[in-house]
C-alpha positions as CSV (number, residue, x, y, z in Angstrom):
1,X,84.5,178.8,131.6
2,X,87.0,176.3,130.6
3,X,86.2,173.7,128.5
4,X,87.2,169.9,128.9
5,X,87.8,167.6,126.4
6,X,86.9,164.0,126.5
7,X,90.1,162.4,125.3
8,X,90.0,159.1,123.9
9,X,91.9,156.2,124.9
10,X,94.1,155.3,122.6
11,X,93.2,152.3,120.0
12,X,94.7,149.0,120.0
13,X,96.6,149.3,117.3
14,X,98.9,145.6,117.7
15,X,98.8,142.6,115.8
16,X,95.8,140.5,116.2
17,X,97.9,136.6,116.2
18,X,95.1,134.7,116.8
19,X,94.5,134.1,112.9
20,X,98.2,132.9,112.5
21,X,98.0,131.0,115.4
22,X,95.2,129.2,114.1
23,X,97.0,128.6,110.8
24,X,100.1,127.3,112.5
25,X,98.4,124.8,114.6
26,X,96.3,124.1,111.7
27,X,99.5,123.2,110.1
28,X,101.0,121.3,113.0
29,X,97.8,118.9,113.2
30,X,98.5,118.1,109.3
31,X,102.3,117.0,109.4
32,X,101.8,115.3,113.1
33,X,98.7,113.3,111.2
34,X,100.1,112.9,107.5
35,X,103.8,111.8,109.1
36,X,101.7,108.9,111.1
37,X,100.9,107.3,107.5
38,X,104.5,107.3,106.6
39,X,106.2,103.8,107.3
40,X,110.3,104.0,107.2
41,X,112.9,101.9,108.4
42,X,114.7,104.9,110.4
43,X,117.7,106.0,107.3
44,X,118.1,107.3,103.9
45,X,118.7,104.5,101.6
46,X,120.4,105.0,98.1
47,X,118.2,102.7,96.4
48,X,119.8,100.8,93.3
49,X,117.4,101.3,90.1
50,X,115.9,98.2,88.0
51,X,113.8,98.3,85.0
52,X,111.7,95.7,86.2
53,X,111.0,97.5,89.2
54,X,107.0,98.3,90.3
55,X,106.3,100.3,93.1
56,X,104.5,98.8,95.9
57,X,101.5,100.4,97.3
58,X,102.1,99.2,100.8
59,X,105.4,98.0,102.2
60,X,104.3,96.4,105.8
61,X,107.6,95.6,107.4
62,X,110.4,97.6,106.2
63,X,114.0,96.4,107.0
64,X,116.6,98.9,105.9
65,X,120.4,97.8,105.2
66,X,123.1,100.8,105.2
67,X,126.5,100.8,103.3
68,X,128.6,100.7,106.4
69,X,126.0,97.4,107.5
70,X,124.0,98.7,109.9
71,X,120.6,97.5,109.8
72,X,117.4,99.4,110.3
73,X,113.7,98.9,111.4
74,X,110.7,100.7,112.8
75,X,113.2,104.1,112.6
76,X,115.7,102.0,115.0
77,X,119.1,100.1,114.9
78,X,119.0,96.6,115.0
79,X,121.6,93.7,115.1
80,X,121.3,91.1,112.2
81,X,121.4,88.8,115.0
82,X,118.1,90.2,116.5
83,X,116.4,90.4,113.4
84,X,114.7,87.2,113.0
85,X,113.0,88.0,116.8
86,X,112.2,91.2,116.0
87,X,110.2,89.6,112.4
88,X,108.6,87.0,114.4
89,X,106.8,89.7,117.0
90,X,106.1,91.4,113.1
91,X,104.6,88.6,112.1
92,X,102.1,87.8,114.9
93,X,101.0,91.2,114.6
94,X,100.2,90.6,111.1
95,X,100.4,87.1,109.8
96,X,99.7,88.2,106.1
97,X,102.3,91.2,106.0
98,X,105.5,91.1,103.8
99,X,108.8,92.2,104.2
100,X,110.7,94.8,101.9
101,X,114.5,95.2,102.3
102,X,116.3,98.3,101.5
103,X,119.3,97.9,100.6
104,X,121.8,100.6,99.8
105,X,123.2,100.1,96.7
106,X,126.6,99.9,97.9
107,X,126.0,97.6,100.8
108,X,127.4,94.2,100.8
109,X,125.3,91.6,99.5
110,X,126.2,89.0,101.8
111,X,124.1,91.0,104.6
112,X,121.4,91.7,102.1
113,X,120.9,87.6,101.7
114,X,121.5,87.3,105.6
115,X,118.3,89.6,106.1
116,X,116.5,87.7,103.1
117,X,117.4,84.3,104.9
118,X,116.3,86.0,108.6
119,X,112.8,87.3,107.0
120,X,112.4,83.5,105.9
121,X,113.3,82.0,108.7
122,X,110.6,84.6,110.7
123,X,107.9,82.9,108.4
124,X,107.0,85.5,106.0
125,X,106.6,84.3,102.6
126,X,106.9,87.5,100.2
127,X,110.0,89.0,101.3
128,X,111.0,91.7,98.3
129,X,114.0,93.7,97.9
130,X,113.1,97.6,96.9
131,X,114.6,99.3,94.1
132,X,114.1,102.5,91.7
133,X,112.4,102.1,88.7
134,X,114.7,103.3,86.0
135,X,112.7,106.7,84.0
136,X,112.7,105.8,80.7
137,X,113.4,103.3,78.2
């Protein structure tokens, strides 16, 4: 008589991903809820230093001012023209809010009053203008 073997089928020997995956969407949910609590006007801005400077621990409107002029808010291009409008809609969201400009250091200061005068004109009353505190003494 002959005899049969019982062969086995072969293991699964891959790569179980469902751990990774977890970690990677883990991950995802992190930066897509941590990146909701970061408020920028939409560029980088090369931020002049001051001694006097003190950081601010919550900038509610932030109006960004480029070195070739372009002017920034809520991550978007705006004219200088439209800016005052675009304050005024800020403002009846939050009457109490302030407004922090930052200004490149190499952008003209004529356009960083015009903004300053435009956030006054909007009605807010603290209207700051951000700098780096200088490390140091």
């Amino acid at each position: 008589m002959r005899s049969r073997r019982h062969t086995q089928p072969p293991e699964d020997t891959g790569i179980d991903l469902a751990p990774m995956l977890d970690f990677v969407l883990n991950l995802l949910i992190f930066f897509i809820i941590t990146n909701t609590f970061v408020s920028e006007a939409g560029i980088h801005i090369d931020r002049p230093s001051a001694q006097t400077a003190v950081k601010e621990e919550r900038a509610n409107v932030l109006v960004a001012i480029a070195p070739n002029g372009e002017v920034w808010t809520d991550g978007a291009r705006i004219d200088i023209r439209a800016l005052r409008a675009h304050l005024q809609r800020k403002r009846q969201e939050n009457p109490n809010a302030s407004v922090i400009i930052q200004a490149d250091r190499e952008a003209r200061a004529g356009l960083v009053v015009e903004a300053m005068d435009q956030a006054r004109l909007a009605g807010f009353k603290n209207v700051a203008i951000a700098a780096t505190p200088v490390s140091g003494p």
